[in-house]
N, C-alpha and C positions, 0 to 999 in steps of 0.2 A: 414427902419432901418438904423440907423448912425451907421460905422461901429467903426469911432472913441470914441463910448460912448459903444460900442458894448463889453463887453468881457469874450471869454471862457476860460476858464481853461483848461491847462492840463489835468489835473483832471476829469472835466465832459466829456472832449473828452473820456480819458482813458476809464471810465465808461458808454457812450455812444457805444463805444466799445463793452464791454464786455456782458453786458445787454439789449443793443437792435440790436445786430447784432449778439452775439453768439461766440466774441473772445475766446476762451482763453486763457486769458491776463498769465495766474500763469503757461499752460502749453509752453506758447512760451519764456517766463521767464526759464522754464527750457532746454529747443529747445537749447537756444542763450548762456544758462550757460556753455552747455555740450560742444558746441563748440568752447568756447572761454578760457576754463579751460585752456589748454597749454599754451597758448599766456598769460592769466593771471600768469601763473605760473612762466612763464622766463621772466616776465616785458617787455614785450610786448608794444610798442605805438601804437599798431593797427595790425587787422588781418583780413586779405583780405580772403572771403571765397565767390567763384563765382564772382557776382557782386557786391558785399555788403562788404563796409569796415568799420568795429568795432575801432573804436577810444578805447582807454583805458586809464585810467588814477590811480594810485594810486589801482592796483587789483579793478576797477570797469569798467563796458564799460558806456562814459558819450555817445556816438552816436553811430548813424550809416547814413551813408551817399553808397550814388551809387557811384562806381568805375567804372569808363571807360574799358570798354570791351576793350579797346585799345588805345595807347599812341594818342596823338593828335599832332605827327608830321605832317609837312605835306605828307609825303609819305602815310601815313593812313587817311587822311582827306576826300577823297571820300570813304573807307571803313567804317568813322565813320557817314560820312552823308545818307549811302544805311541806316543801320544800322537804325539810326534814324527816315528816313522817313518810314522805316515797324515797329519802335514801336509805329510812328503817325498815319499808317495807321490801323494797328491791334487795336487798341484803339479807333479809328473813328469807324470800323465796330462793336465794341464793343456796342458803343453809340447805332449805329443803327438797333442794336437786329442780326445780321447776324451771 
């Protein structure tokens, strides 16, 4: 398969989603409404909830992207890299059914 002739949609991922894996897409649509209402309401550029920051734009959220459990000065640099290598290692043993 050429990946450059290759392409999916949004769309059928979204729906590949919800149809063959069992999301629900409408009820995390309501999850991410409830808790971004405030932040929408006071125009908000983004709302940091856990790890996860909600970008907003114009009362809508256009992302979400991972926020750093912790700044990346260097004083924190080996706390981000322990950090790291147990979500590469928890994820390998993932892979490998353990």
């Amino acid at each position: 398969m050429d990946d450059a002739k290759t392409i999916i949609t949004d769309h059928a991922v979204l729906r590949l989603l919800e149809r063959g894996y069992g999301v629900d897409v409408e009820g995390l649509r309501r999850f991410m409404a409830e808790r971004l209402a405030r932040g929408i309401e006071v125009g908000a550029p983004k709302v940091v909830i856990g790890h996860m920051k909600y970008v907003l734009k114009a009362g809508q959220c256009v992302t979400v992207m991972e926020q750093p459990l912790w700044s990346k000065t260097p004083a924190n640099k080996s706390r981000i890299d322990r950090h790291n290598r147990h979500k590469r290692r928890a994820y390998e043993r993932r892979l490998r059914g353990e």
